[in-house]
N, C-alpha and C positions, 0 to 999 in steps of 0.2 A: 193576504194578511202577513204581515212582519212574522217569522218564528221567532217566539222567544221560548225560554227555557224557565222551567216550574217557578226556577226564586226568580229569573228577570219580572216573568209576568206578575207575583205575589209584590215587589217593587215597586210596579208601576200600578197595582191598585192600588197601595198603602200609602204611597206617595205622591204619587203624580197623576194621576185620573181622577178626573174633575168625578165628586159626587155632590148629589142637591141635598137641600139641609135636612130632609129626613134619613139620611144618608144610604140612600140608592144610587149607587151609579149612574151617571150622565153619559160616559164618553163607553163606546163599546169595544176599542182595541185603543191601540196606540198610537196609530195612524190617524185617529180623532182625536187624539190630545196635541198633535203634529200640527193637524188642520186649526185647534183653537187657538196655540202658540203663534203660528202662521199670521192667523186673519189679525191675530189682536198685534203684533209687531208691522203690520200691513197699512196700518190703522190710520198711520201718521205718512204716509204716503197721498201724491195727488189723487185726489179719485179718480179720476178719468186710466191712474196706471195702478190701481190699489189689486184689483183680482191679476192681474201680472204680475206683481210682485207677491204676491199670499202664492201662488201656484211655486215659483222662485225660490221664497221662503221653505215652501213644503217640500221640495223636491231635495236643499240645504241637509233637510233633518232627517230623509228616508234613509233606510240602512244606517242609522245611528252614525252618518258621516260626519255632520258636525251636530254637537252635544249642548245646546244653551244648560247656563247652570240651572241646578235645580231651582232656585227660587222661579225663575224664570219658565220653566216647564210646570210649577204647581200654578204659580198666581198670575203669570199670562190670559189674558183673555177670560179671567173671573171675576165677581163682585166682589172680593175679598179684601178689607183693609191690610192689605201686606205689600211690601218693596219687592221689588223684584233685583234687589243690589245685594248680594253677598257680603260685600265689604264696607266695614266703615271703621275709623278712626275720630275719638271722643275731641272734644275739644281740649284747649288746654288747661287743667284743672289748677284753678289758685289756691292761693296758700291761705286759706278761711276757711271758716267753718259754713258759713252760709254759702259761699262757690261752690264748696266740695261735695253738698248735700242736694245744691242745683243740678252739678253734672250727676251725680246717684240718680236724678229725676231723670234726667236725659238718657242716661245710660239704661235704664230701663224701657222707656219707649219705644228706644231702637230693638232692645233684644223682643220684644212684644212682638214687633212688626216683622221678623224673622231673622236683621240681619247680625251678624257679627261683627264683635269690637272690641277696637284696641285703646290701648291707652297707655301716657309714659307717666308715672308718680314721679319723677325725677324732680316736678315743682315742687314735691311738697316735703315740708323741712325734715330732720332726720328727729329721731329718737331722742326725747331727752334736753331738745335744742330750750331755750328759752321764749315763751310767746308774751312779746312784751300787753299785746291791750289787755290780757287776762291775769297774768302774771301768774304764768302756770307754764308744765314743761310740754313740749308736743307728743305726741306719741306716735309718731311717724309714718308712712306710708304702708308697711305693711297693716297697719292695724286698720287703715281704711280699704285697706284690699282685700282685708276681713267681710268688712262691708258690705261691698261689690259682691266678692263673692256668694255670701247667705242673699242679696237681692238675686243676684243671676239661679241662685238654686232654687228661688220660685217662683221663678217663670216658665212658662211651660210656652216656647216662641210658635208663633206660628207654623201650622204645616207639624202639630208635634213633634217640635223642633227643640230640643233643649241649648237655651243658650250656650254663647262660646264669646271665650272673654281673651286678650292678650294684653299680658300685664309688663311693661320695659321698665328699669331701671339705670342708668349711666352708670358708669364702672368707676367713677370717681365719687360717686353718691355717697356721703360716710351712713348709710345705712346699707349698703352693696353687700357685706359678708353674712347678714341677719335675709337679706336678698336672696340671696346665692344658695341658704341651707333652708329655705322655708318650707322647703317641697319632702324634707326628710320627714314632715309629720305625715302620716297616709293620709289623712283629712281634711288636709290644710289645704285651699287655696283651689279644689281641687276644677273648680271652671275654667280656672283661669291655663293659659299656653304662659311660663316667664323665660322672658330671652333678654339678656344682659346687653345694652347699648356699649361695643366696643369701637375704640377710638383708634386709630392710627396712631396717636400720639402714646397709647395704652401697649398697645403691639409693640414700638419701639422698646418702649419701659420695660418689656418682660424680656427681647431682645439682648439688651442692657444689663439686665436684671439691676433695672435703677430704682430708687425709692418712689412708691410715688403717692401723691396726695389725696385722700378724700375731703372734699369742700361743700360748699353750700354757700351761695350765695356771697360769693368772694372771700368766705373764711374756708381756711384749712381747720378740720376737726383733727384730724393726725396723720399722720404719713404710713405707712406699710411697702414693705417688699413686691414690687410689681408681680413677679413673677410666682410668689407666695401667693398673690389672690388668681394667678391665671389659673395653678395648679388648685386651689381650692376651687376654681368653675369646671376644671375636667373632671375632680374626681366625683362633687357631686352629680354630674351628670352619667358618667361611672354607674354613678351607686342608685340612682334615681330618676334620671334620663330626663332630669331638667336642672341647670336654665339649658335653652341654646344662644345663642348671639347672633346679636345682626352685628352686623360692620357699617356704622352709619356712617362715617364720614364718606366712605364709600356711596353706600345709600343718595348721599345728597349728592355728591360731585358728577355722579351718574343721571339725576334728576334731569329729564328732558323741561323741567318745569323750575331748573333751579332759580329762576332771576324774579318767580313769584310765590315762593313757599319754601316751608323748613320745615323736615321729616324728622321724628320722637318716636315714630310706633309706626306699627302694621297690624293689620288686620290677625284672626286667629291664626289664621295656619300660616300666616309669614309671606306671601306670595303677594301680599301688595302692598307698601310702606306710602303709608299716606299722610298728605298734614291734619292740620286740626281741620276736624268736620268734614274731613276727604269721604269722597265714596268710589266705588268703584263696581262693576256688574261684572259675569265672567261668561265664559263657552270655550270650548275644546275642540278644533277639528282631532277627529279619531282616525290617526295612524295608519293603526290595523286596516282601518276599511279599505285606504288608497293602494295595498301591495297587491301589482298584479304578477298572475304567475307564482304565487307562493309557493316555499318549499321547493321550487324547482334550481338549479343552476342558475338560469335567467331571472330569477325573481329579483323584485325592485319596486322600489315606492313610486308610484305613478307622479312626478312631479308635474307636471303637462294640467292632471285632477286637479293636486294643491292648490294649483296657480287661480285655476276656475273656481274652486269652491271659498278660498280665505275671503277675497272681496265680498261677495253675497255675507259671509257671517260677521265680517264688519258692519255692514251696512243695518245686518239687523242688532246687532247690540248697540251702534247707534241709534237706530230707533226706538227698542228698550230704554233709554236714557227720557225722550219725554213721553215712553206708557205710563214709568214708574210712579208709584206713590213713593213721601218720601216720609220716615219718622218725622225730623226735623225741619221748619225751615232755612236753615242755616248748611242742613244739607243737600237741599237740593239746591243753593244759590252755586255751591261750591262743585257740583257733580255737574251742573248747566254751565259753569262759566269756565270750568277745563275739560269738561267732556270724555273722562277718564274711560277707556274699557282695557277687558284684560282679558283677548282673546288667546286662548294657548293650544296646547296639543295632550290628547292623550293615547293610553294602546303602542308609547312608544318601544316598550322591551316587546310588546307580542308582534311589531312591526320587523323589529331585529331578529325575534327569532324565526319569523316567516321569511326573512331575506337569508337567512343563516348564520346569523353573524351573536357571537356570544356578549352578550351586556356585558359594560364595563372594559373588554377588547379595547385592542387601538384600531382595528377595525370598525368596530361598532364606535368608537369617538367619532370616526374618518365619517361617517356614513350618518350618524346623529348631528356633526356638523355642518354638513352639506345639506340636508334636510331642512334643519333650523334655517341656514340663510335663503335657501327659498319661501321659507316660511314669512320668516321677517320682510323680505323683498316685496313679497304678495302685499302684504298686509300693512305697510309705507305706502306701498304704493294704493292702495285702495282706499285709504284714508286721505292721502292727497286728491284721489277725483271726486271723496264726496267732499270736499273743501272748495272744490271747483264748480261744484252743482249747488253745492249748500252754504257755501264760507263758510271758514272756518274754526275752531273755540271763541270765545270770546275774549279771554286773557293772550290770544294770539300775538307776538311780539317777533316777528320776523327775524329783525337783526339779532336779536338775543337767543332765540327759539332754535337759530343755524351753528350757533356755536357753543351748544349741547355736546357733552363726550360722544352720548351714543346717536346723535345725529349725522356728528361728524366721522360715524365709522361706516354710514348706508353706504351703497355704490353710489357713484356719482350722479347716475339718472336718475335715482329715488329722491338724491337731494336738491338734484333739478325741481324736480314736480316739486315739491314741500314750495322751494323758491319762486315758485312759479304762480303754483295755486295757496298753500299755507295748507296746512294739515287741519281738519275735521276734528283729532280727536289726540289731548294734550301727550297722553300713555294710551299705545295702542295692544301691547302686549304681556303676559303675564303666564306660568304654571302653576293651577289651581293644583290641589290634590280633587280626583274627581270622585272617589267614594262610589254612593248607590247608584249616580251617575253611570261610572262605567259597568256595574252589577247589570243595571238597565238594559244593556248593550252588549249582555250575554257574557258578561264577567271578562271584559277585556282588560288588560291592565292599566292599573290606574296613575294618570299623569305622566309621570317620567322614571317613576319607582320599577325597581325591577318584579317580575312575577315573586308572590310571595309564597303560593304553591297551587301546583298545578292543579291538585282536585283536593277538597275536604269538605266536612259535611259543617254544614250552619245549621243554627237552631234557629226558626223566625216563630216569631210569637203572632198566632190567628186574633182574628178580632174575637172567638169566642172566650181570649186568653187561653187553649189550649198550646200547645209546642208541635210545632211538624220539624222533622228532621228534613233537610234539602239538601241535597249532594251538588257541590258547586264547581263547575270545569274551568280550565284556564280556558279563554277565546280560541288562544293557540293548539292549545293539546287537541282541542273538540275538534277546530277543522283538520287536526292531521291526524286524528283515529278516523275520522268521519269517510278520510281519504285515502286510507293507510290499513285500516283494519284497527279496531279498538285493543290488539294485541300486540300493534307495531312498535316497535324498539324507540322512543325516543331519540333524536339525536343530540350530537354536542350542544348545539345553538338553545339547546331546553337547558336554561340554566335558573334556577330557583335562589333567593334571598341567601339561605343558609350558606351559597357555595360561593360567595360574595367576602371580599375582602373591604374592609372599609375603606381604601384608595382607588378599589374600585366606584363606588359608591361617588366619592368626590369627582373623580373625571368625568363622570357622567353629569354632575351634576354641573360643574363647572364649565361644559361643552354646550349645553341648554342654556346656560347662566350669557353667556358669550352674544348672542342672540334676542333675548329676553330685555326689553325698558324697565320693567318694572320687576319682581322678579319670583322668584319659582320656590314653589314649596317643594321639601325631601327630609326626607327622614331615613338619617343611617341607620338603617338594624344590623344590630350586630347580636351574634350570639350571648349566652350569657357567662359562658366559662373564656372569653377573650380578656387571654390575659391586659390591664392595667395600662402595662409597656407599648403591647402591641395596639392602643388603643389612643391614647393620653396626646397621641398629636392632630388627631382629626381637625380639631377646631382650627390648628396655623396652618395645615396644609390648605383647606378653605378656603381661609386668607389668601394664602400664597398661590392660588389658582384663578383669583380673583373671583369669588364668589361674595356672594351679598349679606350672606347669614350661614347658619349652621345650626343641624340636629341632629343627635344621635339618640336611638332607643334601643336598650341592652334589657333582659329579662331580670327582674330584683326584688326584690323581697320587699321596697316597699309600693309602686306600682304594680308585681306582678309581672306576668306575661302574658302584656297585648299582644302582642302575636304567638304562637302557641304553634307547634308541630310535634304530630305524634304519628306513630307507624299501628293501622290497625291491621290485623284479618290476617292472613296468607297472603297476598298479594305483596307484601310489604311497601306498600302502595302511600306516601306520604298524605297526611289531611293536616288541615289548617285550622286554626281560630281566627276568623278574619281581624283585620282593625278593628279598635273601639277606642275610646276615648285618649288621646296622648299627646305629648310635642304633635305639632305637623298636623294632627288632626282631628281635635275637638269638634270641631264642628260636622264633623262627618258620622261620629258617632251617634245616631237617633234611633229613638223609638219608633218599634217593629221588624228591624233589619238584624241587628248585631243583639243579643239578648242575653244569651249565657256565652263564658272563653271554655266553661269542661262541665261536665256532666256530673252531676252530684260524688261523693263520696262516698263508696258501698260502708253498710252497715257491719260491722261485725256482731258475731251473738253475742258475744260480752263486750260490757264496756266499763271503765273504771269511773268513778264520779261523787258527788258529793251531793248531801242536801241540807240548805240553810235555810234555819228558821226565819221571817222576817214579821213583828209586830208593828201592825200599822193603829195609830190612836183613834180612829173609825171607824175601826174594824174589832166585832167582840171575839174573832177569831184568828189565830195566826195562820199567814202565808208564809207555806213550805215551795219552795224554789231548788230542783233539782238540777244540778249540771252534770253532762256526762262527756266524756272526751273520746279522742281518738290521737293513736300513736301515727302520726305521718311524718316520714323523712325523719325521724329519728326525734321528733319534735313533738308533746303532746299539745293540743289543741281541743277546745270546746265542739263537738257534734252536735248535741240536743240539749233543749231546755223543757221541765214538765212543771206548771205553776198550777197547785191545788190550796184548796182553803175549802173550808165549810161556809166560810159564806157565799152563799150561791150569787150575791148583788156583784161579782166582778167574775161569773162563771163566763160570760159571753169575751170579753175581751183579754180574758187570760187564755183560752182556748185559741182565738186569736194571734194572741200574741206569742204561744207557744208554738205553734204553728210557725209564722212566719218567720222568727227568728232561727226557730232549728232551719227550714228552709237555707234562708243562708248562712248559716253555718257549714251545713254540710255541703256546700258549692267550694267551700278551702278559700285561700286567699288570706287576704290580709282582712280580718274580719272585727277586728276592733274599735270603728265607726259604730258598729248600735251600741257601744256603752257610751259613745256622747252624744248620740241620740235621745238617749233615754234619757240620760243626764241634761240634757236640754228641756225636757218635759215640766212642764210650768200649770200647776193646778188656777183655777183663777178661784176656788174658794180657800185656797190656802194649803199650803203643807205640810211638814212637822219638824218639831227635833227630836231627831235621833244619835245615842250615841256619841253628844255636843256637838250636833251638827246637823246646820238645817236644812233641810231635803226639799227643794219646792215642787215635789209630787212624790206619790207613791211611785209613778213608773221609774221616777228618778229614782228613790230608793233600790228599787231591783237594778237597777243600770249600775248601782254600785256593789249590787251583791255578787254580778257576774264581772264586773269591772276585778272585785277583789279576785275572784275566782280565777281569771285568768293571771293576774298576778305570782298566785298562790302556784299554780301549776308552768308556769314560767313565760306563761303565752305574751304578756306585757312585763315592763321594765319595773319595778317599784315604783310608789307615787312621785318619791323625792329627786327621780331621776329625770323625771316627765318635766321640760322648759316652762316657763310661762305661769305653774302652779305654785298659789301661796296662800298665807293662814288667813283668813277673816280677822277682822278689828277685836271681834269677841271670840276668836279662838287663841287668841293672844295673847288678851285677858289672861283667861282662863291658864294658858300655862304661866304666866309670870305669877298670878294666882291670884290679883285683885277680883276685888268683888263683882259677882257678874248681875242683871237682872232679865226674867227674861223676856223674850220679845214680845212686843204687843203687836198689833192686826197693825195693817198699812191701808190709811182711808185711799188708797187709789188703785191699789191691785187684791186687796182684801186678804195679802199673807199673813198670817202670823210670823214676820220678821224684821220688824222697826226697833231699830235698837238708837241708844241716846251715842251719839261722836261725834265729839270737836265741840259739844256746846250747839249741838242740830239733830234733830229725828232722822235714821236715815232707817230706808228700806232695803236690805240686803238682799232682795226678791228684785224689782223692780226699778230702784236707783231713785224712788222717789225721799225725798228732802226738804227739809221743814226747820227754817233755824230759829230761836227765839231770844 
């Protein structure tokens, strides 16, 4: 049996071992999840050659050599209503309200079914625009990616899977700078990946620093300093590690499929820019596995392996293409008629550092170069003999399909075969980020990303919801203590994230990028004290490397720090906070794997604090709400909350709720999400006023006693400073000073808040309206 390691094997139960619906385990190691993947991509093979090819298949995935994505590894060869496609890109969303609420319906389906999606709001009008059938003004794209967003937060995708959404906007969009700063609320938007559609024609302008236009629909809304909004997309990504940017124009001119589609978006993490209703499925061969001689002088990537193993893993992601279930019909028309896969590589820095050679190096470029066009080479060419076996996509166009950029860059024998036979499959390649994938695989590194650090300790959450601490090794580190003595000196070629310059970061990226059709997720980490200067040109360097897109993730105050390194013990021994949700890779972040970034916030014996009375009209007793803080980083912040009342009818859920909110509190962070939680709290027999102002629940009222609380002690900004917030029609009233009445019940959500405006009942609860 395979060895895996505490958290690989906790992985692949949580994840990927098949269990029956009383939920007992099916499959008894991972070798029989190997054998179900196998048989079920086997499936669509003659039978007369079907246990040849499953034997073929299994032999592909032993020693974790090549990696099918995870969808692929859970819903392979099970009864499961779920796709086995990673990626998808929405259709193109119209400018209506009935379209925009069609795709909302669509857009949910997909995320149900497990995969992720992208989409470009760039159709829809900007802010403020005029909508002539209604005669009314629009409210523009971000407020539907409001939307979007609150549907993707509940759903809970297959495989508990939390959706993963990518949201694009065109950099000419006159709603781009409202675009560009959305991510500065910590709660805004937070499913979504946004990456700014930048143009060639944009690049020039900031070149230039020429004026340039935001339009819509062949109007100019106003013009602005090109180079004024490039510097407003670095700093807020600076400050908040989003948007990133694709370079479309790039994007499409690169399209092996340009002469029948037009790319808007890409999938969550970037790594496959697809049209409307595109799909695409993924798998990795792994690196690390093919180095033979590791650590030795001689060591070196077995290219002779690559060569044998890339065609077998084509062949089965083509096969995967019709196991799949598809959400949409629309998308499997579009996934059957270009026959997209996006086979890539992962384990490549633990591959570099087993040859010896330091990521980001012009050695390690020399050597990740050379790699890639064997890569590539294999993987042309493998897709041209099942073209020859199988004919080829169906949108196949020979003369058009030959004079592709990156067609025209294969060897000349690869674009023989293509000329010969026609290629099987439109986009044959792609770098996924591979997440619990490479964990799976004994914590090899993931994708193209350099080691993030060599050993740190994860928390994974047991099905009993208890916490096991799991000590997690680089693939790398493991086999050279293993070899070496678990006290051996690391050498140079151990080179971790932190010791990474960001121009290293791009040549690597852009060296894979070189090789790659379709194209490669990354994400720059950079420190959090890099300075501004040293930082602020990443995105043109990208550019100027010819890469496809760009991300960077810097540590900040309003994300936080998704990655995390701290030095415990005597050892002085570096540990990690793995990934979790970010640019690059939302969708990698799931339930069971990633669960806490630090360990609660010790308790001190004193704590300073306050306690607010709160009178609820239902209650014949008052609710006392105690907040108590903690001084960190020179900053005081809320630790605990204690909610008592004598009435005992809300003992059960105030104890709860006491509970749960100090809970996170005391985790740190940016922790001002539960006061619009609670402020979102909606009674359905009604709520009150208090104070001139109507509260639609008691929890909402405590959401604003800790809301003030934090206020008061500096933890939030004042209300007035907070965007987006404004008075009610009858708070209005009330200061101008006309007479007010007060609210009566609403026959459709039973608030107590219909009030008389405009010559119409309206309900300031529910939005329900009544004119007379």
């Amino acid at each position: 049996m395979t060895e895996l390691s505490a958290i690989s094997r906790r992985i692949w139960d949580m994840k990927y071992r098949l269990h029956g619906e009383d939920g007992a385990p099916v499959e008894k190691s991972v070798e029989d999840s190997w054998a179900r993947v196998a048989r079920a991509l086997a499936e669509t093979e003659n039978e007369d050659t079907r246990q040849q090819w499953r034997d073929v298949f299994y032999s592909a995935m032993e020693g974790f050599r090549f990696m099918p994505a995870g969808r692929i590894m859970a819903g392979a060869g099970t009864s499961r209503n779920v796709t086995l496609f990673n990626c998808f890109v929405m259709g193109e969303i119209p400018d209506d309200m009935g379209g925009i609420f069609a795709h909302l319906r669509e857009a949910a389906l997909t995320l149900q079914q497990g995969g992720g999606i992208g989409y470009d709001f760039s159709t829809l009008r900007p802010r403020g625009a005029y909508v002539h059938g209604v005669g009314a003004d629009a409210s523009g794209p971000l407020s539907f990616m409001d939307v979007w967003d609150a549907m993707c937060r509940t759903i809970m995708s297959a495989g508990s899977r939390r959706g993963a959404m990518m949201g694009t906007l065109r950099c000419d969009h006159p709603d781009i700078e409202a675009f560009i700063e959305a991510k500065h609320e910590p709660d805004r938007l937070r499913m979504f990946n946004l990456s700014v559609l930048v143009t060639d024609a944009f690049i020039r302008a900031v070149r230039e620093d020429a004026e340039w236009p935001l339009m819509f629909g062949g109007e100019v809304f106003r013009t602005l300093r090109a180079r004024d909004l490039w510097d407003r997309i670095m700093r807020a990504t600076y400050d908040y590690a989003e948007p990133g940017v694709i370079f479309i124009d790039r994007v499409n001119a690169a399209n092996n499929l340009w002469y029948c589609e037009e790319i808007h978006a890409t999938n969550p993490c970037g790594e496959q820019p697809l049209p409307p209703y595109g799909a695409c499925l993924l798998g990795s061969i792994n690196l690390a596995a093919l180095v033979k001689r590791p650590f030795e002088a001689e060591a070196r990537l077995d290219l002779d392996a690559l060569a044998e193993l890339v065609p077998t893993a084509v062949r089965m992601l083509d096969n995967a293409i019709d196991c799949s279930r598809f959400p949409l019909p629309r998308q499997e028309e579009e996934a059957r008629a270009k026959r997209r896969i996006g086979l890539g590589v992962t384990g490549l820095a633990d591959a570099l550092i087993m040859c010896g050679l330091t990521y980001g190096s012009r050695e390690a470029v020399s050597a990740t170069e050379t790699w890639m066009h064997a890569f590539r080479r294999a993987a042309y060419l493998a897709s041209a003999e099942l073209a020859k076996e199988r004919g080829p996509f169906p949108l196949y166009d020979k003369e058009k399909y030959l004079q592709g950029e990156t067609i025209q860059a294969l060897d000349a024998d690869v674009r023989e075969a293509i000329a010969t036979h026609g290629i099987r499959n439109g986009l044959v390649t792609s770098v996924a980020p591979t997440g619990t994938i490479s964990i799976l695989a004994n914590n090899v590194s993931s994708g193209l990303e350099p080691v993030y650090s060599f050993s740190y300790t994860r928390n994974v959450l047991m099905p009993d919801g208890k916490r096991r601490k799991e000590e997690v090794t680089d693939y790398a580190v493991a086999r050279y203590r293993k070899r070496f003595g678990k006290d051996a000196e690391l050498p140079d070629s151990f080179i971790a994230v932190e010791k990474l310059s960001p121009s290293a970061h791009v040549v690597m990226q852009a060296a894979v990028q070189g090789f790659i059709d379709s194209s490669v997720s990354k994400t720059i980490n950079v420190p959090a004290d890099i300075p501004f200067e040293a930082f602020k040109d990443v995105y043109m360097q990208a550019y100027d490397l010819g890469c496809k897109g760009c991300t960077t993730y810097r540590p900040n105050p309003v994300t936080g720090a998704v990655l995390e390194t701290r030095t415990d013990g005597e050892d002085g021994e570096t540990r990690a906070g793995p990934p979790a949700i970010g640019q690059g890779n939302v969708e990698e972040a799931q339930a069971g794997d990633v669960v806490y970034m630090t360990e609660p916030l010790e308790r001190p014996e004193v704590l300073p604090g306050r306690t607010y009375k709160l009178r609820w009209p239902e209650s014949d007793h008052a609710i006392y709400i105690t907040l108590n803080d903690v001084v960190q980083d020179g900053r005081r912040r809320p630790f605990e909350i204690f909610i008592n009342s004598k009435n005992m009818e809300h003992y059960a859920w105030t104890v709860a709720l006491t509970r749960m909110i100090s809970a996170v509190f005391r985790r740190g962070g940016d922790v001002s999400f539960v006061v619009e939680e609670l402020k979102a709290v909606f009674d359905p027999r009604g709520g009150a006023w208090l104070h001139g102002r109507y509260k639609p629940s008691l929890l909402a009222a405590i959401g604003e006693v800790i809301e003030q609380h934090m206020i008061d002690i500096g933890f939030l900004p004042e209300r007035a400073e907070v965007a987006g917030k404004s008075r009610t029609t009858e708070q209005h009233r009330r200061a101008v000073g006309e007479e007010t009445t007060p609210p009566r019940q609403c026959p459709k959500c039973g608030a107590a808040a219909v009030i008389y405006q405009e010559g119409c009942d309206l309900c300031t609860s529910c939005g329900y309206s009544r004119c007379g």
